[in-house]
PyMOL commands that place a pseudoatom at each C-alpha (Angstrom):
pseudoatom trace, name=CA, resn=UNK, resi=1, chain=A, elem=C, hetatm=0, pos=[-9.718, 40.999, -15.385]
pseudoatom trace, name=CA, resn=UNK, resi=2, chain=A, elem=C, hetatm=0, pos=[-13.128, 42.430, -14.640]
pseudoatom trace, name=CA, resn=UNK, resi=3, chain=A, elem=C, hetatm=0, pos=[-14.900, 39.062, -13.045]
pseudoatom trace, name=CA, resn=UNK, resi=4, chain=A, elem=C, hetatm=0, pos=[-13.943, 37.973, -9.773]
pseudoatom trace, name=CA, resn=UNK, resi=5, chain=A, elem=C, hetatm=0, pos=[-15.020, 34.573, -8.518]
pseudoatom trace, name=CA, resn=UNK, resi=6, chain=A, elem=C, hetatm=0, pos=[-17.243, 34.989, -5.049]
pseudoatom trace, name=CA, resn=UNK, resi=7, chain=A, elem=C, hetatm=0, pos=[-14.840, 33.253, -3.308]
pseudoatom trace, name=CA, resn=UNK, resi=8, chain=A, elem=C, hetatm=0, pos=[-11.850, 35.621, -4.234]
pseudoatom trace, name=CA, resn=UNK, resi=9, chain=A, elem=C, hetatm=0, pos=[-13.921, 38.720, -3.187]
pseudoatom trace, name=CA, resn=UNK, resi=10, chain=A, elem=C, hetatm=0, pos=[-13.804, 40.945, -0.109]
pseudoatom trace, name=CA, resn=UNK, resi=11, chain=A, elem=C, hetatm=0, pos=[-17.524, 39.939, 0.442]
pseudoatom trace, name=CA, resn=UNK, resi=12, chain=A, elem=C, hetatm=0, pos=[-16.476, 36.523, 0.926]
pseudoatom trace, name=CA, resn=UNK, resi=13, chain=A, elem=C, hetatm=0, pos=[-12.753, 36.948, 2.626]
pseudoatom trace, name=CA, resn=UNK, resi=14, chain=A, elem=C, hetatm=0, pos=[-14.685, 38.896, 5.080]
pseudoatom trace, name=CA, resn=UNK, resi=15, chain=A, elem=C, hetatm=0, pos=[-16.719, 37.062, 6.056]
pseudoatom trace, name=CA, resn=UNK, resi=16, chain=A, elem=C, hetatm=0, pos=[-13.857, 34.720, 7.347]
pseudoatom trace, name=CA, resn=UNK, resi=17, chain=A, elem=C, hetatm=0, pos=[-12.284, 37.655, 8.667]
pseudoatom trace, name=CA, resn=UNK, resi=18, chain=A, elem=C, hetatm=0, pos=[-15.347, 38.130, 10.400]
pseudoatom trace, name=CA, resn=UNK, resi=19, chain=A, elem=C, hetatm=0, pos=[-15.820, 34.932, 12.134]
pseudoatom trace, name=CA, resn=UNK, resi=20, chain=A, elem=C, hetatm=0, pos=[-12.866, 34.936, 13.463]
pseudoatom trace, name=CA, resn=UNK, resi=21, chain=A, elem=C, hetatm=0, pos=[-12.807, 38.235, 15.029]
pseudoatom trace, name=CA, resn=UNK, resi=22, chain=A, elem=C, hetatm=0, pos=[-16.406, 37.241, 16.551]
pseudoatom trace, name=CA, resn=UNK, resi=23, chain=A, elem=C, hetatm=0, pos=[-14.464, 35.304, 19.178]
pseudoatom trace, name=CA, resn=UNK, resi=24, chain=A, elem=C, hetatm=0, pos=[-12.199, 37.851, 19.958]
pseudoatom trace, name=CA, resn=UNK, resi=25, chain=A, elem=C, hetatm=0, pos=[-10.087, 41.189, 19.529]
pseudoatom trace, name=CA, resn=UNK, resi=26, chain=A, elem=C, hetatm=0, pos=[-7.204, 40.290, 17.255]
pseudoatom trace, name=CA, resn=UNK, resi=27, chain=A, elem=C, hetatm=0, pos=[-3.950, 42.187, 15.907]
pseudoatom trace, name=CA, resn=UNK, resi=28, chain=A, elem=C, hetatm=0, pos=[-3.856, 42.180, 12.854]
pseudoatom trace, name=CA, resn=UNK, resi=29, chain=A, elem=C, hetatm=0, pos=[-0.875, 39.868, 12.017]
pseudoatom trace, name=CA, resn=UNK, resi=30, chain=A, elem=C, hetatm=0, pos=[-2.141, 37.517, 14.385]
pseudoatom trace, name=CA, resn=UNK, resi=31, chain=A, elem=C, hetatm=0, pos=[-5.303, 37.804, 12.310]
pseudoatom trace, name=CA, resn=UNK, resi=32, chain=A, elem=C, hetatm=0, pos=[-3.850, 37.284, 9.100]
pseudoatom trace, name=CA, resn=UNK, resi=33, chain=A, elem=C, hetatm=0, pos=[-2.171, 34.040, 10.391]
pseudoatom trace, name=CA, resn=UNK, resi=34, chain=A, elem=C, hetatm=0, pos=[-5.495, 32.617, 11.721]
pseudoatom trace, name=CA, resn=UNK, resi=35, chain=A, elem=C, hetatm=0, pos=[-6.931, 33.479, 8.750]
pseudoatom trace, name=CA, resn=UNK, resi=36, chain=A, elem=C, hetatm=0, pos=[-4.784, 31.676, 6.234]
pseudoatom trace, name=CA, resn=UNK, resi=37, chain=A, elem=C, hetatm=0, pos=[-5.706, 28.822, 8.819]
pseudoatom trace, name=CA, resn=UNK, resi=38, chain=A, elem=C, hetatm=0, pos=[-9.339, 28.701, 7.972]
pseudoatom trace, name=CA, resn=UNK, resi=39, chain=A, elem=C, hetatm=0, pos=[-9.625, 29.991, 4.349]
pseudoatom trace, name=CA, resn=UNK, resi=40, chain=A, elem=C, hetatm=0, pos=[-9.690, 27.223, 2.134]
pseudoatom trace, name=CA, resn=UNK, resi=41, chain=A, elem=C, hetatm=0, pos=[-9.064, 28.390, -1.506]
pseudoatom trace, name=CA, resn=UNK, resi=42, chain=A, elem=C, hetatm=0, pos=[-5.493, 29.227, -1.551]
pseudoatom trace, name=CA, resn=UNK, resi=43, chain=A, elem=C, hetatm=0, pos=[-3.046, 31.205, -0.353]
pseudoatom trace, name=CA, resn=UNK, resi=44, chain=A, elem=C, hetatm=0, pos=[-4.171, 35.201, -0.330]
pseudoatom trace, name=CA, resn=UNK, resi=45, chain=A, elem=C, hetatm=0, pos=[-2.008, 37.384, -0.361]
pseudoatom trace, name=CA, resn=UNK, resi=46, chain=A, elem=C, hetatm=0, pos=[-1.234, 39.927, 2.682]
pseudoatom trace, name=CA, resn=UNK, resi=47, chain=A, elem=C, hetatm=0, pos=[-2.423, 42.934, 0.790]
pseudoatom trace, name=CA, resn=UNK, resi=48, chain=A, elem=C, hetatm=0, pos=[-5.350, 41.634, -1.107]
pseudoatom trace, name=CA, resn=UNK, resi=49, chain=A, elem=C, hetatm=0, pos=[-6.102, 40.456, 3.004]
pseudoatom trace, name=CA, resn=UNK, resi=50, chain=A, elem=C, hetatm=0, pos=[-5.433, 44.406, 4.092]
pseudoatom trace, name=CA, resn=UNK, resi=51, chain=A, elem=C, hetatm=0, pos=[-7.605, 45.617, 0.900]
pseudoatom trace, name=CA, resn=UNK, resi=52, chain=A, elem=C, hetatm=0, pos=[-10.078, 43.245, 2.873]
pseudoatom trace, name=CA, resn=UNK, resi=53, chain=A, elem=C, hetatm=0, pos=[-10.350, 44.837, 6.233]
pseudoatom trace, name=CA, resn=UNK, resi=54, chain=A, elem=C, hetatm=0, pos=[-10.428, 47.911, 4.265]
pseudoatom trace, name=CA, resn=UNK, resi=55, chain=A, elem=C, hetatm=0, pos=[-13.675, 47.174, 2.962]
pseudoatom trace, name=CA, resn=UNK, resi=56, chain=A, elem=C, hetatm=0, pos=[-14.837, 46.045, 6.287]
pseudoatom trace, name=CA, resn=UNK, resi=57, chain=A, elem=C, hetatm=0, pos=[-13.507, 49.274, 8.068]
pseudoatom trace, name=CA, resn=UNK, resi=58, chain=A, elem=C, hetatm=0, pos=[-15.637, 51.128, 5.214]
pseudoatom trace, name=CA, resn=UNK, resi=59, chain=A, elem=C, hetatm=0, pos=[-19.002, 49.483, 5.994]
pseudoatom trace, name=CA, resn=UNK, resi=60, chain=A, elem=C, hetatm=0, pos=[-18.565, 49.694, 9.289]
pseudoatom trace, name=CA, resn=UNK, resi=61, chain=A, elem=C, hetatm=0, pos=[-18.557, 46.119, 10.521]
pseudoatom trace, name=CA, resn=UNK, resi=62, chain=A, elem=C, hetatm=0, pos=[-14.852, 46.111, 12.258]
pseudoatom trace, name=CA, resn=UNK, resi=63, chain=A, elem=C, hetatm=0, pos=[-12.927, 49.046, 14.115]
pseudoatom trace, name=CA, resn=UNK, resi=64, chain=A, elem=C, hetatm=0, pos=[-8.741, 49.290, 14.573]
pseudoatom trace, name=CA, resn=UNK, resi=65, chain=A, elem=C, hetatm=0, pos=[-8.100, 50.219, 18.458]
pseudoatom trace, name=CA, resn=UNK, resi=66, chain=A, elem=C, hetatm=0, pos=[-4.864, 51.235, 19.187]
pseudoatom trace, name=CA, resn=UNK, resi=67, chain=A, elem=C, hetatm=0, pos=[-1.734, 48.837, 18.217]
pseudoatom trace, name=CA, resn=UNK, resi=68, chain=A, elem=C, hetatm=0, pos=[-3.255, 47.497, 15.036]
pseudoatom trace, name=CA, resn=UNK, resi=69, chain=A, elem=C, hetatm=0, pos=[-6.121, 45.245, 17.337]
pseudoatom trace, name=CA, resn=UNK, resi=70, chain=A, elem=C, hetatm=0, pos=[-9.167, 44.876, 15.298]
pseudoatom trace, name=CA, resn=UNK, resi=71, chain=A, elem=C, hetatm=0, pos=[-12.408, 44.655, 16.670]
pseudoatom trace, name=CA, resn=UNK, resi=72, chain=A, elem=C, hetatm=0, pos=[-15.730, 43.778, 15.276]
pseudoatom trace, name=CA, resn=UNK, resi=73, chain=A, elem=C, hetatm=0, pos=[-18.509, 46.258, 15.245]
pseudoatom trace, name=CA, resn=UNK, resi=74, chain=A, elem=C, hetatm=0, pos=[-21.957, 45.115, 16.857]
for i in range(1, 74): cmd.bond("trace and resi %d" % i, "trace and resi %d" % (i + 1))
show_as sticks, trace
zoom trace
């Protein structure tokens, strides 16, 4: 299926993503635990969640230190 729904795209998951890593460095399961917190569609799963922070690594907005810790970019 070529149409995603805004809400199921790595624009929007990001964005989550993003405000949680505002308040702090995170690893990156802790991250994805926090983050099904907080999202409130439904359950994503942990690679569509990866393929997320890939985008975000690729416009620059977040950085992976060393042992998986992600960090945002300011």
């Amino acid at each position: 299926n070529k149409i995603v729904k805004i809400e199921d795209s790595f624009i929007s998951i990001g964005g989550y993503i993003l405000l949680l890593l505002d308040k702090e460095s995170i690893s990156v399961d802790i991250l994805y635990i926090k983050f099904k917190e907080i999202y409130p569609k439904k359950e994503i799963s942990f690679d569509f969640f990866i393929y997320a922070l890939d985008f975000l690594f690729m416009i620059k907005k977040i950085k992976i230190k060393k042992d998986d810790v992600i960090e945002v970019l300011k």
